[in-house]
C-alpha positions in Angstrom: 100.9 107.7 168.9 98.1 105.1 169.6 96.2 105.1 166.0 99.7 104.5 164.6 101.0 101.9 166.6 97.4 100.5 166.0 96.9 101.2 162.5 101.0 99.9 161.0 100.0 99.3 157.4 98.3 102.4 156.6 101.5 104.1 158.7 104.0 102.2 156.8 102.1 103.2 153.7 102.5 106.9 154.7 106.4 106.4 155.5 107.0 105.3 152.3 104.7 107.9 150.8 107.0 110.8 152.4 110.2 108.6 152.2 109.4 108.5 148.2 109.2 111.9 147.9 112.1 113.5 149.9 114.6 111.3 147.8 112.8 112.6 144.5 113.1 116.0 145.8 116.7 115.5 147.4 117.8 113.8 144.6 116.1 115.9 141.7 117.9 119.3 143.5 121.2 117.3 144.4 121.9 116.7 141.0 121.8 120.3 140.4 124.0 121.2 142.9 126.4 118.5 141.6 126.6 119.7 138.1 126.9 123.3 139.2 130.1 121.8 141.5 131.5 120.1 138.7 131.0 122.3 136.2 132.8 125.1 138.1 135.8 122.5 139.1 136.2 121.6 135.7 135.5 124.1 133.5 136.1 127.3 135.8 139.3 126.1 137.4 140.6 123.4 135.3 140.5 124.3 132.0 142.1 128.0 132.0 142.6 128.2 128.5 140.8 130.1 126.2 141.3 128.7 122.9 141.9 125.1 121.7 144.1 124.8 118.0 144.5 121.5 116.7 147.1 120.8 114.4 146.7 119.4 110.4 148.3 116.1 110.2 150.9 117.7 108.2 151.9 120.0 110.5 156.2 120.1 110.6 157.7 119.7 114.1 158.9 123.4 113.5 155.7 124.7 112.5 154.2 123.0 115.5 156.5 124.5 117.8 156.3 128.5 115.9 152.3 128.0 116.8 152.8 127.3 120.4 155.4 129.6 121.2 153.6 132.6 119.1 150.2 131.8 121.1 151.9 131.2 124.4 150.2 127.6 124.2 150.7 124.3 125.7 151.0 121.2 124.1 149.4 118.1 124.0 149.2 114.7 122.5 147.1 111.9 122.2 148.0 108.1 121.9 145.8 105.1 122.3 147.5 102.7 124.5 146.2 99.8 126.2 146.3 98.2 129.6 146.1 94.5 130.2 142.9 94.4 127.0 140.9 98.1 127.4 142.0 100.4 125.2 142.1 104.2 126.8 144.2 107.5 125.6 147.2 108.6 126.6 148.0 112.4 127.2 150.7 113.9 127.2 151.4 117.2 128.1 153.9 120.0 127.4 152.7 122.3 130.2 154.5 125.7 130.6 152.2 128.0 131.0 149.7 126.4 133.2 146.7 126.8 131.2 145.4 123.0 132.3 144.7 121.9 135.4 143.8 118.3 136.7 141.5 118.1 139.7 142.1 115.4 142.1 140.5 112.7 143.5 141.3 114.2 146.8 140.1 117.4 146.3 142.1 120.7 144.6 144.0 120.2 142.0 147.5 118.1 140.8 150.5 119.7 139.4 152.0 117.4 137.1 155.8 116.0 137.8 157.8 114.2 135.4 158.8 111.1 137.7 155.1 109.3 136.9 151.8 108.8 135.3 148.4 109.9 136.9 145.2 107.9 136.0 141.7 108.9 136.2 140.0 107.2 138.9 137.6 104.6 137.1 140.8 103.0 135.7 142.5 102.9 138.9 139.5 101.8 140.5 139.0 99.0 137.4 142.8 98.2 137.7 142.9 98.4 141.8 145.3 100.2 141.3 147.0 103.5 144.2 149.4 106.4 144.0 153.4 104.6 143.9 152.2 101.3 142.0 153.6 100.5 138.6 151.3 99.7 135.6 152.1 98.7 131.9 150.3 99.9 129.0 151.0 99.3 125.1 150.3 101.7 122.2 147.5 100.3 120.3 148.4 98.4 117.2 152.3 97.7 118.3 154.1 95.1 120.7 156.1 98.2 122.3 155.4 97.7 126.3 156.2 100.8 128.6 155.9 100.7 132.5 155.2 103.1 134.3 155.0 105.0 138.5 151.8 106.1 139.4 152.3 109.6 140.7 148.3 109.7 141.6 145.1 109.6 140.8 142.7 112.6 139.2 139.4 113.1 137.7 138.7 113.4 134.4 135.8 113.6 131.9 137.4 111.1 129.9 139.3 107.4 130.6 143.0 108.4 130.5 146.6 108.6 131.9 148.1 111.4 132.0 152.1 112.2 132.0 154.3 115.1 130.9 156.3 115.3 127.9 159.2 114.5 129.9 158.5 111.6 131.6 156.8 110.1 127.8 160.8 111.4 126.5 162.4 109.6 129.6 160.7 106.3 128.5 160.8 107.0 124.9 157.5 107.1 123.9 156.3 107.9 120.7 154.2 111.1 120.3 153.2 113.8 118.0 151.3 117.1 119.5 148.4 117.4 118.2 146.5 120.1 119.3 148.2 123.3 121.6 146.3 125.3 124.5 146.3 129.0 124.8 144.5 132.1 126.6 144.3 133.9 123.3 140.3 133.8 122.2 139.8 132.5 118.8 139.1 135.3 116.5 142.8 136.4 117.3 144.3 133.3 116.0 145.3 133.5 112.1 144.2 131.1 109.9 147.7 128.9 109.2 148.1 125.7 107.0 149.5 124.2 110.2 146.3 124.9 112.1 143.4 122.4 111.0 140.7 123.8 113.4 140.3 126.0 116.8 137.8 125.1 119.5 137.1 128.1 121.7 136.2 126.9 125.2 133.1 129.2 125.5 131.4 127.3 122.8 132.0 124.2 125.0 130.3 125.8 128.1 127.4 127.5 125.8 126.9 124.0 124.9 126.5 123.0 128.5 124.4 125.8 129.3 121.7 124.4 127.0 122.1 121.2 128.7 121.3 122.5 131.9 118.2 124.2 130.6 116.9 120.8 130.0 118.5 119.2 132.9 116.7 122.4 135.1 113.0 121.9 133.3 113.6 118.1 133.7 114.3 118.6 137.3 111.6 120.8 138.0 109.3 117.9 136.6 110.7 115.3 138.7 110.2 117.8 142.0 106.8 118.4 140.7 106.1 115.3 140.4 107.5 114.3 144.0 105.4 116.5 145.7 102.0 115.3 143.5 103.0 111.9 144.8 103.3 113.1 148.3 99.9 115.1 148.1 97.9 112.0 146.7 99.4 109.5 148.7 98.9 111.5 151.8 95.7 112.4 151.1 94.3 109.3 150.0 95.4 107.9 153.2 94.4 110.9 155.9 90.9 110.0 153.7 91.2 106.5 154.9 92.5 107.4 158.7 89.7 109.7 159.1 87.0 107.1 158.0 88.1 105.0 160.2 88.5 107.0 163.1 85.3 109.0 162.3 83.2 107.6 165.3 86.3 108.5 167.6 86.5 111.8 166.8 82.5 112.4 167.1 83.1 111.2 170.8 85.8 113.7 171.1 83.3 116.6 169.6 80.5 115.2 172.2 82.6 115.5 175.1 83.7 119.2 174.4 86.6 118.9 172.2 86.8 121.9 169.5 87.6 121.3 166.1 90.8 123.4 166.1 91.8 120.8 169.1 90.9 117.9 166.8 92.1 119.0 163.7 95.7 119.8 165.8 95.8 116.0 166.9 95.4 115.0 163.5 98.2 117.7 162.0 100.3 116.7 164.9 100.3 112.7 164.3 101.3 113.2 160.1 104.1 115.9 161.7 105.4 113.1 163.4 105.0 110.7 160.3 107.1 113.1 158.4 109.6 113.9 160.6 110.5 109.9 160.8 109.8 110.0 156.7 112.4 113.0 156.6 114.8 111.9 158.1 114.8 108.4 156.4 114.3 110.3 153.3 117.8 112.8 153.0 120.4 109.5 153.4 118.4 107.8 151.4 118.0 110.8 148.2 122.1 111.4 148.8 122.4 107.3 148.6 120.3 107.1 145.8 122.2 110.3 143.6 125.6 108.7 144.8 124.7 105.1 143.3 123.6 107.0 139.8 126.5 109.3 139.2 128.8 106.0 139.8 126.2 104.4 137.1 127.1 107.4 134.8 131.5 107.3 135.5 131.8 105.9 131.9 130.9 109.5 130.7 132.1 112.0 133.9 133.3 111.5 136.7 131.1 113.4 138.8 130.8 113.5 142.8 127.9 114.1 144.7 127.7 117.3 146.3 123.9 118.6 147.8 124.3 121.7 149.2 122.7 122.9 153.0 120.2 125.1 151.1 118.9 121.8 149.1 118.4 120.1 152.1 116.9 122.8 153.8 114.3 123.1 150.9 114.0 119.5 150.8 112.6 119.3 153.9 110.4 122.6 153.6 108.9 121.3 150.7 107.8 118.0 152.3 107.0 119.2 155.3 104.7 121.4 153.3 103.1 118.5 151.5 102.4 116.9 155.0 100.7 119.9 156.4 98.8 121.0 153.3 97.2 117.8 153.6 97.0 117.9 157.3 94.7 121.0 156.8 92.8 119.1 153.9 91.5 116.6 156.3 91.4 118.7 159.3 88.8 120.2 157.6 86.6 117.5 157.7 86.2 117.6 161.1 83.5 120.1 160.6 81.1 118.1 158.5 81.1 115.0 161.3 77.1 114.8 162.3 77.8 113.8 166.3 74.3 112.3 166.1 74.7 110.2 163.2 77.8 108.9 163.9 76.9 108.0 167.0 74.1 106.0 166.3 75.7 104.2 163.8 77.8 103.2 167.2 74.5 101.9 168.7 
């Protein structure tokens, strides 16, 4: 406790040392965990269907209405509206057979009614705007102005409002399905001059699992790199401490003091360094993953989640770093000439 109260700059240097590499390490493996989260909020228990079928812009009212019946599908609609001057869509949904879910902002999920609108929660945060206000939006290109309740507030990938087909009916809004969920996988749907295109939702989530192979490698990387930083900064440092304390710990050796004993004093002191530096560190790495995925709410809206086994590895892993080094210098202690050293004291 002395050297470090007597040595604060090289300390401080070593806080940040450990303090830098916990939030790389928290935050690296906290983004993980938060993609995994959403990923399995959204696509696992928000999206149920299977298959996507978009309509041709042709498509009759009838024919529109055989398709989703014979598939079991739920329709939807998409109409650009604006509110106050930012353009967002509007979707509208025809939702029988519950193959669409909307998560929400307080955790579970929403099941639509048709007495109000629910916004995503970057617009209602843009728009200050909380569940039983009334907002007006215009669809883009005409002077038409609707008002409407909002019922609450969900998450989304995109920036929306959402309302049933009812409620768009009750204020007679203009719509036109375009598209129609089902649980039927695409290679049972038949090809129909009403049907422009099917998306199958797998192909969406094979797609993210080639993101995530980068995301994972990139990761690694970063917690790679995190550690490298913690071993050379460390390092470079218990180099410096033990230069300067060199003398000191001859005296120790002189007066009977084993290595072990001196090398222990030495581990114990950087424990104690990274203990403070951890416990800075995890706050910090959660802060610092937070402020980015708020950064990235123009593409998802994506909480932070770090899971108990990422902190518990966080802190492993730096802890490791710490002692690794710890033994690195420790070692040292066997190479000090008592003699030498001493009479460079003289």
């Amino acid at each position: 406790m002395r050297d470090i109260m007597r040595h604060k700059s090289r300390t401080a240097m070593s806080l940040v040392g450990i303090i830098g590499c916990t939030i790389l390490v928290v935050g690296s493996l906290g983004m993980r965990d938060t993609m995994a989260e959403f990923l399995s909020m959204y696509y696992d228990g928000a999206l149920r269907y299977s298959s996507r079928i978009y309509f041709s812009e042709d498509a009759t009212a009838e024919q529109r209405d055989k398709i989703s019946e014979e598939y079991g599908g739920d329709r939807s609609a998409t109409v650009g509206v604006q509110i106050e001057d930012k353009t967002v869509s509007l979707d509208i949904y025809g939702l029988k057979n519950n193959t669409v879910r909307f998560p929400s902002d307080k955790g579970g999920y929403t099941d639509l009614k048709d007495n109000g609108a629910y916004i995503c929660e970057r617009l209602a945060e843009e728009f200050e705007l909380d569940t039983g206000d009334t907002f007006v939006l215009s669809p883009y290109g005409t002077d038409k102005k609707y008002t409407l309740k909002l019922n609450g507030i969900i998450r989304s990938t995109s920036e929306c409002v959402v309302i049933t087909e009812e409620y768009a009916d009750t204020l007679n809004i203009d719509y036109t399905p375009d598209s129609v969920y089902t649980k039927t996988v695409k290679k049972n749907i038949r090809s129909d001059a009403a049907i422009k295109t099917v998306q199958s939702k797998q192909a969406i989530m094979d797609s993210f699992d080639s993101f995530l192979e980068i995301m994972n490698s990139m990761i690694f990387v970063l917690v790679g790199g995190a550690l490298v930083l913690g071993i050379v900064v460390l390092y470079n440092l218990g180099v410096m401490s033990y230069t300067e304390r060199y003398r000191e710990m001859a005296t120790l050796k002189v007066v009977g003091f084993k290595d072990g004993k001196i090398g222990r004093l030495l581990i114990g002191q950087n424990m104690l360094l990274s203990l403070l530096g951890i416990i800075a560190g995890l706050p910090l790495g959660a802060f610092t993953l937070d402020y980015l995925l708020k950064k990235m709410a123009s593409e998802y809206e994506m909480r932070m989640y770090i899971g108990p086994v990422t902190y518990i590895v966080s802190i492993a892993l730096t802890f490791g770093v710490s002692l690794l080094v710890s033994l690195m210098v420790a070692r040292k202690n066997k190479k000090i000439d008592m003699v030498e050293a001493l009479k460079g004291a003289e």
